[in-house]
C-alpha positions in Angstrom: 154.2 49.0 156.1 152.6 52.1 157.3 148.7 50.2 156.8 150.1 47.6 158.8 151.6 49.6 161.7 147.8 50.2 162.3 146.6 47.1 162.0 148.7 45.8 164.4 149.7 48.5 166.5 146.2 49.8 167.9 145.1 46.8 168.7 147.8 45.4 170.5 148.1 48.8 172.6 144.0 48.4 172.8 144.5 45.1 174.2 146.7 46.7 176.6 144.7 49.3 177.6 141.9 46.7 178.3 143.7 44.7 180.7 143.0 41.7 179.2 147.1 41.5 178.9 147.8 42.4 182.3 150.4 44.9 181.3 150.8 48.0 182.5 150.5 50.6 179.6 152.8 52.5 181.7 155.3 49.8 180.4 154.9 49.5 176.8 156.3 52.3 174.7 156.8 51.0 170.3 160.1 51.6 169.2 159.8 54.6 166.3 160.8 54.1 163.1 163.2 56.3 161.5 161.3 58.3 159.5 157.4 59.3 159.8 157.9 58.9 163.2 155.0 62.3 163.4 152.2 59.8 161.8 152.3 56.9 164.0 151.3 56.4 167.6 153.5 54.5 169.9 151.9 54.3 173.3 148.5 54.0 175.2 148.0 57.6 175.8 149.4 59.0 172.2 147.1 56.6 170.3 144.1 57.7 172.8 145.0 61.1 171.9 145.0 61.2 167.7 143.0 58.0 167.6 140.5 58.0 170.0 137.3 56.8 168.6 139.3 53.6 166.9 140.9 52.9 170.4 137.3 52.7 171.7 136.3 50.6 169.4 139.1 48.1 170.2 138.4 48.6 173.8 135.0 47.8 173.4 135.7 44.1 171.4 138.1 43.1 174.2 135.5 43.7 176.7 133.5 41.8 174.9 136.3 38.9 174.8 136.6 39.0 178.5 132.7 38.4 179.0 131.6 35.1 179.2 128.2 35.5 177.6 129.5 36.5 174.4 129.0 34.3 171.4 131.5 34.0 168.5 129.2 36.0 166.5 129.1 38.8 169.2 132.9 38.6 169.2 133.6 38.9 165.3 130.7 41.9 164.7 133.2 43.5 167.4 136.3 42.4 165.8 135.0 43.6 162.4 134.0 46.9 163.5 137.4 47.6 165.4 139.4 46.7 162.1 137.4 48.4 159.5 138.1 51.7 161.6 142.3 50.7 161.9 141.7 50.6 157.7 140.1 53.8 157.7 142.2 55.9 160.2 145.2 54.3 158.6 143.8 55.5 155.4 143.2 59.1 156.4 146.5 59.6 157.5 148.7 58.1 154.7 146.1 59.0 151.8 148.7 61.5 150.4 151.2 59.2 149.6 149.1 58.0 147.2 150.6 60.3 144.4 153.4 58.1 144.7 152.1 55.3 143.7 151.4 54.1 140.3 147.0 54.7 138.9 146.9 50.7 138.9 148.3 50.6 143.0 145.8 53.7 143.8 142.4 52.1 142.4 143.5 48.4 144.0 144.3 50.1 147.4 140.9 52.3 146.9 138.9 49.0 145.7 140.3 46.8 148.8 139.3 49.7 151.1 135.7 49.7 150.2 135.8 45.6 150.0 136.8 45.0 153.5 133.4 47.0 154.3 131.1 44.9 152.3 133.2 41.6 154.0 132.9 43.3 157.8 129.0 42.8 157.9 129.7 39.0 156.8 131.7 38.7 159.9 134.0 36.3 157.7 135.8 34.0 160.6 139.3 35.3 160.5 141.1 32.1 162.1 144.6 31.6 160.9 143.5 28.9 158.4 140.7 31.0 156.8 143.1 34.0 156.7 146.4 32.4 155.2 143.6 31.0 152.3 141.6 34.2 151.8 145.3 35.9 151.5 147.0 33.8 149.2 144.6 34.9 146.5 145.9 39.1 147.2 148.3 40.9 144.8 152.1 39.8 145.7 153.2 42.8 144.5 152.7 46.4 144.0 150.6 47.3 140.3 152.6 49.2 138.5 152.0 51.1 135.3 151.1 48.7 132.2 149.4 46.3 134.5 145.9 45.6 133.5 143.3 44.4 135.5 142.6 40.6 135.1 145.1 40.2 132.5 148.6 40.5 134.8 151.1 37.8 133.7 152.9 36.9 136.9 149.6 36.7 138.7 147.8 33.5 139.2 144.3 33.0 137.5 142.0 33.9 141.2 144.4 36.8 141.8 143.5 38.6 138.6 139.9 37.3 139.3 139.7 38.8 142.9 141.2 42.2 141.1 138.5 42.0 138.6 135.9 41.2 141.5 136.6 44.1 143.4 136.6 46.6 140.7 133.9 45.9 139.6 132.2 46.1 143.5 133.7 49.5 142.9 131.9 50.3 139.9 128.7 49.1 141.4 129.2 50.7 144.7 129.9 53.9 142.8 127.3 54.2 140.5 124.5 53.4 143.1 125.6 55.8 145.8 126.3 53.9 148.7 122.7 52.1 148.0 124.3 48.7 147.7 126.0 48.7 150.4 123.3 49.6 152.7 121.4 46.9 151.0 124.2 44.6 152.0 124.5 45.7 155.5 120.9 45.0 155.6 121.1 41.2 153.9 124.0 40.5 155.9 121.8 41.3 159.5 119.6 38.2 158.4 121.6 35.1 159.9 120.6 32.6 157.5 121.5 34.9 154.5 125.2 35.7 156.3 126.1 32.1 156.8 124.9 31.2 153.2 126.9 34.0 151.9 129.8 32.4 154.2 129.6 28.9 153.0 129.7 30.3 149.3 132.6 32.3 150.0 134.6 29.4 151.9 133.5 26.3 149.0 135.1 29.3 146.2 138.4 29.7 148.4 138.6 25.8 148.7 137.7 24.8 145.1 140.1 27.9 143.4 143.1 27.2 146.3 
């Protein structure tokens, strides 16, 4: 829940803060939960204050969606950008409740972190179609201690796959230094290479669904 609250929260009060809702952030407060209420932001002005830099780059995508010269391309590097820094704040702020969690939970949470950066540079299309695909193939549940990576029972075959996938971009990531991803970032500026990558990416969603 608390990933999510981010997700959602900063750029919906972004959006606000933009304009492009024609509300007044004067007039939008988030009801608190009742606990944590210390780690969450619930208003223009609170979320400007501990989360500036991610409110910014929020900002900056809607003013992008308001222009009329900006391409879908433009749009989704934007969208990408904004989202990958929701992860990471989110991630800052909550990282210590990851003692609570299971060794399995921790690396999946750690591995899907680092994914959604290599996926941002693609600019993967994230219409609701694409999205309900690309999330049908996430863990339903919470790992918990005994479960092994591509051999979980109650998962389907892509699920334990895509666990297997991104542990092992882990391992790669890890052992290079950050090499491979700047590599990536790199490949993924060339167009042609992006939307091949793309088209790959959707055909294996399609043929595994």
């Amino acid at each position: 829940m608390d990933f999510n609250y981010y997700l959602f929260a900063m750029p919906f009060l972004a959006a606000i803060d933009s304009g492009i809702m024609v509300i007044s952030s004067d007039n939008v407060i988030l009801l608190p939960p009742s606990k944590d209420q210390v780690n969450l932001c619930y208003n223009v002005s609170s979320c400007h204050s501990f989360f500036l830099e991610t409110i910014q780059m929020w900002h900056e995508f809607y003013q992008h969606v308001k222009s009329s010269s900006s391409s879908s391309n433009d749009l989704l590097k934007y969208l990408w950008t904004a989202h990958v820094s929701s992860l990471k704040a989110a991630h800052k702020i909550f990282h210590n409740r990851l003692k609570y969690y299971f060794k399995q939970e921790v690396d999946c949470k750690r591995n899907w972190v680092l994914f959604v950066d290599y996926l941002a540079p693609t600019r993967f299309p994230t219409t609701l179609i694409r999205m309900n695909e690309f999330q049908k193939n996430l863990p339903p549940q919470i790992l918990v201690s005994g479960d092994k990576v591509h051999f979980i029972g109650d998962f389907s075959n892509f699920q334990n796959i895509v666990l297997l996938a991104v542990n092992f971009l882990y391992k790669v990531h890890n052992h290079t230094r950050t090499l491979f991803l700047t590599i990536w970032k790199t490949l993924m500026k060339v167009t042609v290479v992006r939307k091949l990558f793309l088209a790959i990416l959707e055909f294996i969603l399609h043929f595994l669904n």
